[in-house]
C-alpha positions in Angstrom: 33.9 -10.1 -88.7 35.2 -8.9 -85.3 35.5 -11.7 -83.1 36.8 -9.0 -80.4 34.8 -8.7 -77.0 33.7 -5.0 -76.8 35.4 -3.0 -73.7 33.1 0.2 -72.2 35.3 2.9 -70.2 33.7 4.8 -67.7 36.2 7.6 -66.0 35.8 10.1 -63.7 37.5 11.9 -60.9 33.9 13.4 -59.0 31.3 12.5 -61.3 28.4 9.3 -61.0 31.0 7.1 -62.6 30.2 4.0 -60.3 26.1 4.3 -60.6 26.8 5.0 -64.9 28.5 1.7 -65.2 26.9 -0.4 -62.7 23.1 1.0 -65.0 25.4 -1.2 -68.1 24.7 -4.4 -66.0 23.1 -7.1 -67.9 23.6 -10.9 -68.6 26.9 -11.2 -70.3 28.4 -8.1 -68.7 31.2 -7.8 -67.0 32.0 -4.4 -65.0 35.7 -4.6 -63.6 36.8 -1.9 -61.5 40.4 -1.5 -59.5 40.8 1.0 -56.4 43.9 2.5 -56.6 44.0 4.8 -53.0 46.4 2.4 -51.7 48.6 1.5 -54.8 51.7 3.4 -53.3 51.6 0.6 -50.4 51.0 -1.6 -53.4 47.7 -3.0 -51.9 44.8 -2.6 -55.0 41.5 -4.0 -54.2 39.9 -5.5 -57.6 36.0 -6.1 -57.9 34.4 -8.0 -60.6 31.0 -7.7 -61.1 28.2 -9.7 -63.0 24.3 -9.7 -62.5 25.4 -13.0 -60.3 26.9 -11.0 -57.8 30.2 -9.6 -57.2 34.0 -11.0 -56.7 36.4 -9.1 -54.6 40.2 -10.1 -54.6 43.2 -8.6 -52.7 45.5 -7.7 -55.1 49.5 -7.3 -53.6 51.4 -6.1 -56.1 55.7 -5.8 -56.4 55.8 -2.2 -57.3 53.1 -0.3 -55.9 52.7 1.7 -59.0 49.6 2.4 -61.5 51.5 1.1 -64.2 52.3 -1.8 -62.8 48.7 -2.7 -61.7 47.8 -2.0 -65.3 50.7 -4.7 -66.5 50.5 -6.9 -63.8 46.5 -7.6 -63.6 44.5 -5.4 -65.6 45.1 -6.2 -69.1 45.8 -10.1 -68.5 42.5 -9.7 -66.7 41.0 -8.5 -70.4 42.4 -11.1 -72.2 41.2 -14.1 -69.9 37.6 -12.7 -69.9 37.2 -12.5 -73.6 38.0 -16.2 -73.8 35.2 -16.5 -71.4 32.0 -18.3 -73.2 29.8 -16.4 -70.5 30.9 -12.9 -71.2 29.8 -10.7 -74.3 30.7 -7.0 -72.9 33.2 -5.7 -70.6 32.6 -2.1 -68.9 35.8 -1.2 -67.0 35.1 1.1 -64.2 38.4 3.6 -63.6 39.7 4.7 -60.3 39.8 8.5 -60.8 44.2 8.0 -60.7 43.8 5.8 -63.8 43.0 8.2 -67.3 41.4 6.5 -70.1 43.6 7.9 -72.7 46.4 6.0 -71.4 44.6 3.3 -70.8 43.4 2.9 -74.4 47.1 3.2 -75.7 47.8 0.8 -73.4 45.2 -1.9 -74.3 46.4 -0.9 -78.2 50.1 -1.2 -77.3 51.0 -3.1 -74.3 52.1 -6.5 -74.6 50.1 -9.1 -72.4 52.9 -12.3 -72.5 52.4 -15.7 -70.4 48.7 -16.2 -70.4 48.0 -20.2 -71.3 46.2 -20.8 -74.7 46.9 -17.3 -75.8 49.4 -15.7 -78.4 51.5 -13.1 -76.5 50.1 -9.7 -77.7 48.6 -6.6 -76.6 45.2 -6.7 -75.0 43.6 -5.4 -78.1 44.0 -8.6 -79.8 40.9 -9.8 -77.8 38.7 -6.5 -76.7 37.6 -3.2 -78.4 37.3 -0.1 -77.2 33.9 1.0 -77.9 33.6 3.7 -76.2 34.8 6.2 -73.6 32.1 7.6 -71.0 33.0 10.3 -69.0 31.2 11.4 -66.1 31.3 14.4 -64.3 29.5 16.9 -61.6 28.6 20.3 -62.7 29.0 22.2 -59.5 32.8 21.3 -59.6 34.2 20.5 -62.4 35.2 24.2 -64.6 37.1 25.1 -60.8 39.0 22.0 -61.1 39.9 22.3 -65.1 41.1 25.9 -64.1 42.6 25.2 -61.2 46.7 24.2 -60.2 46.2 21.8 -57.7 48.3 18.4 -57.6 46.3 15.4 -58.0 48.3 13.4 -55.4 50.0 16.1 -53.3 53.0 14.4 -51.4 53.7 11.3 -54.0 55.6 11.3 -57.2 52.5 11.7 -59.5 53.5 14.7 -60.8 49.9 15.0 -62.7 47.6 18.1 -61.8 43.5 17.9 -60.7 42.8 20.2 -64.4 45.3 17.8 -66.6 43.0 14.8 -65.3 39.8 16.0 -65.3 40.5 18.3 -69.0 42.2 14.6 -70.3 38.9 12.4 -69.1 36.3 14.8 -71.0 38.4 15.5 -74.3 38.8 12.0 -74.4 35.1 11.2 -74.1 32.9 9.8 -76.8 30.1 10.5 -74.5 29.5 12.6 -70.9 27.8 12.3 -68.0 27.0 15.5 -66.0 25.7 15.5 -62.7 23.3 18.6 -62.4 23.4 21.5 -60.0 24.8 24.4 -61.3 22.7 27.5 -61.8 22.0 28.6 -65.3 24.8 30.7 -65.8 26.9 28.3 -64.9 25.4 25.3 -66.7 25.6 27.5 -70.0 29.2 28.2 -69.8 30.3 24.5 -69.0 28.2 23.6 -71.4 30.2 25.6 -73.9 33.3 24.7 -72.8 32.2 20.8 -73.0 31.3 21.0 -76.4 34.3 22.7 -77.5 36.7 20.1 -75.4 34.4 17.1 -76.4 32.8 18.2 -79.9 30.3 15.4 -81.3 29.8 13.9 -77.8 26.7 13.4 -76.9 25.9 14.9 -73.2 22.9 14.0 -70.5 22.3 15.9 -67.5 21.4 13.4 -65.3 23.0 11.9 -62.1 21.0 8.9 -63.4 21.5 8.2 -67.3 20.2 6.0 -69.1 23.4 4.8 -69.6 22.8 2.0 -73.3 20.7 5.1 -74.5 23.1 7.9 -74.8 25.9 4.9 -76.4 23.5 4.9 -79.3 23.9 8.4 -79.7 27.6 8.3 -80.6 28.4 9.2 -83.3 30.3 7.1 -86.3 33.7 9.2 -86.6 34.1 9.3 -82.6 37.3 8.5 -81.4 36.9 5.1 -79.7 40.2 5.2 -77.6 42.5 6.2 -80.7 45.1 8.4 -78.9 46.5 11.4 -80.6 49.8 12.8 -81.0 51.1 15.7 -81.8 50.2 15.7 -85.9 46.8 14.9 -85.4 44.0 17.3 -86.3 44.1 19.7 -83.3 39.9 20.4 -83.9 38.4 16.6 -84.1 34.8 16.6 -84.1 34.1 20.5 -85.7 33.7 22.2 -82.6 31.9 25.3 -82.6 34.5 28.6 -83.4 32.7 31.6 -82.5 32.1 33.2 -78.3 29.8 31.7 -76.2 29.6 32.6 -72.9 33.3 34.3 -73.2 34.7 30.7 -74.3 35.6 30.4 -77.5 38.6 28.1 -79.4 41.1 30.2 -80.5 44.1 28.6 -83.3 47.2 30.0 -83.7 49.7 28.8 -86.3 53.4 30.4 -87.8 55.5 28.7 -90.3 58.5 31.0 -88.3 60.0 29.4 -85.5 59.6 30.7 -81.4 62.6 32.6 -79.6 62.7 30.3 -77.0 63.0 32.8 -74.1 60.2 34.9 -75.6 58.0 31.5 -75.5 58.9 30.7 -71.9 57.9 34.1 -70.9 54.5 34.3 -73.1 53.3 31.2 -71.8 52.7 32.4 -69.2 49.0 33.7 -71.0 48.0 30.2 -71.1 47.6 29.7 -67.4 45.6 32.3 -66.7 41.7 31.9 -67.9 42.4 29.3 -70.7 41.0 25.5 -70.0 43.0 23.4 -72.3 46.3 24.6 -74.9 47.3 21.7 -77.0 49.4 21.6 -79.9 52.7 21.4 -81.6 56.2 24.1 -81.4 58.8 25.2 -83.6 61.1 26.6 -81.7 64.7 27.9 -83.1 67.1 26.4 -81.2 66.2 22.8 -81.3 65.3 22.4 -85.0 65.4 18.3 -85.3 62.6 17.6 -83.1 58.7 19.3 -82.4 57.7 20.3 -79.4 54.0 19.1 -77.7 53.0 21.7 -76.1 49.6 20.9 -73.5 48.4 23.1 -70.7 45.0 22.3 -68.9 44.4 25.3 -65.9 47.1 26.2 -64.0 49.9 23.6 -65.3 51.7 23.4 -68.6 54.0 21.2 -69.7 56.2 21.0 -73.1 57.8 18.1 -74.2 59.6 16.3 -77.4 57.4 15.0 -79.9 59.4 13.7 -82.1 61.7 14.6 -85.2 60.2 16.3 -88.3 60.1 15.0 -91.2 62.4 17.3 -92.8 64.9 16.1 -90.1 64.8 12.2 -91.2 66.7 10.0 -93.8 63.9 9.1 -96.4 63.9 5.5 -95.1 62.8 6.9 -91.9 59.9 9.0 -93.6 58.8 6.0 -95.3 58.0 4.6 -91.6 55.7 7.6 -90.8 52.3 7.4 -90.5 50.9 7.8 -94.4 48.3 10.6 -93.1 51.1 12.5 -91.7 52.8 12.7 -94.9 50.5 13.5 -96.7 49.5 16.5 -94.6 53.1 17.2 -94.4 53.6 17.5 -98.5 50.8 20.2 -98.5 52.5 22.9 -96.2 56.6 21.8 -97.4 58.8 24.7 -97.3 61.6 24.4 -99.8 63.6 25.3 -96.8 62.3 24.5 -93.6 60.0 21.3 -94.7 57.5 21.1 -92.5 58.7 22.5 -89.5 55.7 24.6 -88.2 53.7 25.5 -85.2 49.8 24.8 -85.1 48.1 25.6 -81.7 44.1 25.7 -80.0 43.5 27.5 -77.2 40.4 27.5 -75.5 39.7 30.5 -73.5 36.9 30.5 -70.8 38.1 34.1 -69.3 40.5 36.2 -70.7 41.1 38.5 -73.7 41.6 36.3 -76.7 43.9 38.8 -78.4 46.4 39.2 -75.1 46.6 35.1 -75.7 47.3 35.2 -79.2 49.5 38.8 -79.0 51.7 37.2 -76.5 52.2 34.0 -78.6 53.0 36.3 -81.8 55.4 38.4 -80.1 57.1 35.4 -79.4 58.2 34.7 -82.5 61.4 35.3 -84.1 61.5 38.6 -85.9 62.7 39.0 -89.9 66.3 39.8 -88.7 66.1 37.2 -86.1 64.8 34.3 -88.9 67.3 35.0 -91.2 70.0 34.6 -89.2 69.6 30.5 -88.3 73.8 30.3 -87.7 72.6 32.5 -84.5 69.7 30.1 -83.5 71.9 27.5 -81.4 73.2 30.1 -79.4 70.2 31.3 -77.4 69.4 29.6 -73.7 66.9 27.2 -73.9 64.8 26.7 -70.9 62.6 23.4 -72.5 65.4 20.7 -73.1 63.7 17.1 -73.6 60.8 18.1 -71.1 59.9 21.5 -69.2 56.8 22.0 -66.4 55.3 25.4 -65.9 54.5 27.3 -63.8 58.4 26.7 -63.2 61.4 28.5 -61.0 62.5 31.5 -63.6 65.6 30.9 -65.5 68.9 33.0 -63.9 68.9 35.0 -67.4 67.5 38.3 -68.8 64.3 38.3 -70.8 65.4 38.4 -74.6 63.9 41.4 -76.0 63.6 41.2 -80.0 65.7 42.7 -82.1 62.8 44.1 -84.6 59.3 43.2 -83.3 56.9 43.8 -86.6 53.4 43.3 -86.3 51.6 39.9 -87.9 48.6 38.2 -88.3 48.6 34.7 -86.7 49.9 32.0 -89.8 51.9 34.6 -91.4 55.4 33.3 -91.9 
C-alpha cells in the first residue's frame, strides 16, 4: 500500500491558477504556494494554507535563486507535512517562474538531508505526484507559445515566455482554460491543446470544478514522470491529421545531419510551429544525441547523452531496460542506433517547407559514405547551442549531391 501523501500541482503563468487550487480546499488539505518576484533579492514570501486559515512566513534565503528556494525550503517543506497526522493532500500552488516538469524531477531526484526523524532522501520518499493541473487564459496564451519574448528580461533566466507556457501545458495531466476567445480562436487552441496535451482532460471555465475534472484523468497520464530524449515523442495518441491548419508532423532519418545544413534549416522551426521536440544525429559528433526543443520563437539543442552504440556493454547494462529494448528493434549493423526521431507541431506554416528543410539537411549518399570526412566540418552546437543565434563567420555548406527522399528513408 502507498503510505505516500498525494502532492497536486497547479502551474500557470496567466491562467486562474490561484482560484483552481484554492477550489481543492478541504479538511486535510494543504495548498503551499511560494512568490518568487523577489527571489533575485532572495526575499520569497511562502503562504500555507488550510480551511483554518492561512500562514505567511518571510522567507530570506543565501542565494536568491529558484533552485535554491526549491532546496532550501520547498521540498523539506513536503517532507515535514507528510509526517503531519493532520494532513492527507498537498496542492502546491507554482509561481509562474517555477515549471512543474522540473519540479517533478526534482521531488523524484533531489535529495532532502537533515530533517529530524527522517531518512535523508528525495522528497518522493513521502509525497506523490498525482497530478499536474495547468491553467491557462484563452485570449493569451497561442501569442505567447508563438512568441520570442524572455520570461525575465534583464536577469540571467535565460528561459523564453513560449518555452514556459508550451512546458506547463505538455506537461499537464489536466487544463484549465479561462474563456474569451472568439470561436475561431477557441477552435484552433483547442487543437493545438490536444495535440500538446493528448488524453488531458480540458474545462473552459475560469471557475472549475476543480476534484471533478481530476477524476477525469485518465490511467496512463503522466503523473510528473519527466521525459528524456528516448521517450515516445507522441504520449497520449494525439490526433495526426489538420485541424485548423495545426497538425503534428514526425520526421525521422537513420542518416545523420550536416551540421551546417541543420543550423541553417532550423531556422523553419521558429516560424509558425508551437513546439519541436525530439532527438539529432548529427555527423560530426557521433558519441552523443542531440535534444533538440523549440517552443515559438526560441530553440535550443543540447547533449542528450551517448548512444548506445557508443558505450562499453557494462554501461548498456545500466540503461533504462525500455530503451534497449526499443534500441534492439531499429540496430544498424553499422551505426547501432544512432537515429533522428522528431514532432513538429505546426499551427501556421506549410508542413512540407518544415519537413523539406529538415530533409535537405541531411547528409547526401556521397556525403554518408564518407564518415573519415565527418570530423572535419564546423560545428556550430558544441555541448549546448540557442537559436535564434549570431550567424556563424563561415559559408553555408551546400551539398555535394542533394537527392530527393521521403522522411525515414536512410
Amino acid at each position: 500500500m502507498d503510505t505516500r501523501t498525494p502532492l497536486i500541482v497547479v502551474s500557470g503563468l496567466h491562467g486562474p491558477t490561484r482560484h483552481t487550487a484554492r477550489t481543492l480546499l478541504r479538511p486535510g488539505t494543504v495548498v503551499v504556494h511560494h512568490d518568487l518576484r523577489h527571489v533575485d533579492e532572495g526575499i520569497v514570501q511562502r503562504t500555507v494554507t488550510t480551511v483554518d486559515g492561512e500562514q505567511l512566513d518571510i522567507l530570506e534565503l543565501a542565494h536568491g535563486c529558484i533552485s535554491c528556494t526549491l532546496r532550501e525550503d520547498l521540498l523539506p517543506l513536503l517532507r515535514r507535512l507528510h509526517t503531519r497526522s493532520t494532513v492527507d493532500r498537498i496542492v502546491l500552488h507554482l509561481d509562474p517562474q517555477l515549471e512543474p516538469e522540473a519540479l517533478c524531477w526534482a521531488v523524484e531526484h533531489v535529495v532532502v538531508a537533515g530533517i529530524v526523524g527522517q531518512i535523508d532522501g528525495p522528497a518522493s520518499r513521502d509525497v506523490r505526484i498525482d497530478a499536474v493541473v495547468t491553467c491557462i487564459d484563452a485570449t493569451t496564451w497561442l501569442d505567447d507559445a508563438t512568441g520570442d519574448l524572455d520570461l525575465r528580461p534583464g536577469t540571467d533566466d535565460d528561459r523564453t515566455v513560449a518555452q514556459v507556457v508550451v512546458g506547463q501545458v505538455e506537461f499537464a495531466d489536466a487544463l484549465v482554460v479561462a474563456p474569451g476567445a472568439d470561436g475561431w480562436q477557441q477552435a484552433r487552441l483547442h487543437a493545438v491543446l490536444t495535440r500538446l496535451a493528448p488524453g488531458a482532460p480540458i474545462t473552459w471555465t475560469a471557475h472549475p470544478d476543480t476534484d471533478a475534472l481530476l477524476t477525469r484523468i485518465p490511467v496512463d497520464a503522466r503523473r510528473g514522470t519527466v521525459d528524456d530524449a528516448y521517450s515516445p515523442l507522441l504520449r497520449g495518441r494525439p490526433p495526426l491529421g489538420e485541424d485548423c491548419g495545426v497538425q503534428l508532423l514526425e520526421f525521422t532519418a537513420t542518416r545523420p545531419f550536416h551540421p551546417q545544413r541543420l543550423h541553417e534549416a532550423i531556422d523553419v522551426l521558429l516560424d509558425g510551429v508551437v513546439r519541436a521536440r525530439g532527438r539529432a544525429w548529427v555527423a560530426t559528433q557521433p558519441d552523443n544525441a542531440l535534444l533538440l526543443e523549440s517552443a515559438g520563437g526560441g530553440l535550443r539543442v543540447a547533449h542528450a547523452g551517448p548512444w548506445l552504440a557508443a558505450m562499453t556493454p557494462k554501461q548498456q547494462d545500466r540503461v533504462d531496460a525500455t530503451r534497449r529494448a526499443m534500441a534492439a528493434l531499429r540496430w544498424d549493423a553499422v551505426h547501432g542506433d544512432r537515429d533522428t526521431s522528431l514532432v513538429v507541431l505546426v499551427h501556421d506554416t506549410d508542413p512540407d517547407l518544415v519537413l523539406g528543410a529538415l530533409r535537405a539537411a541531411l547528409l547526401t549518399d556521397t556525403e554518408f559514405a564518407d564518415p573519415d570526412s565527418w570530423t572535419t566540418w564546423d560545428d556550430p552546437f558544441g555541448d549546448y547551442h540557442r537559436d535564434p543565434c549570431e550567424d556563424l563567420p563561415v559559408e553555408p555548406a551546400e551539398p555535394q549531391r542533394a537527392e530527393p527522399r521521403r522522411e525515414g528513408q536512410a
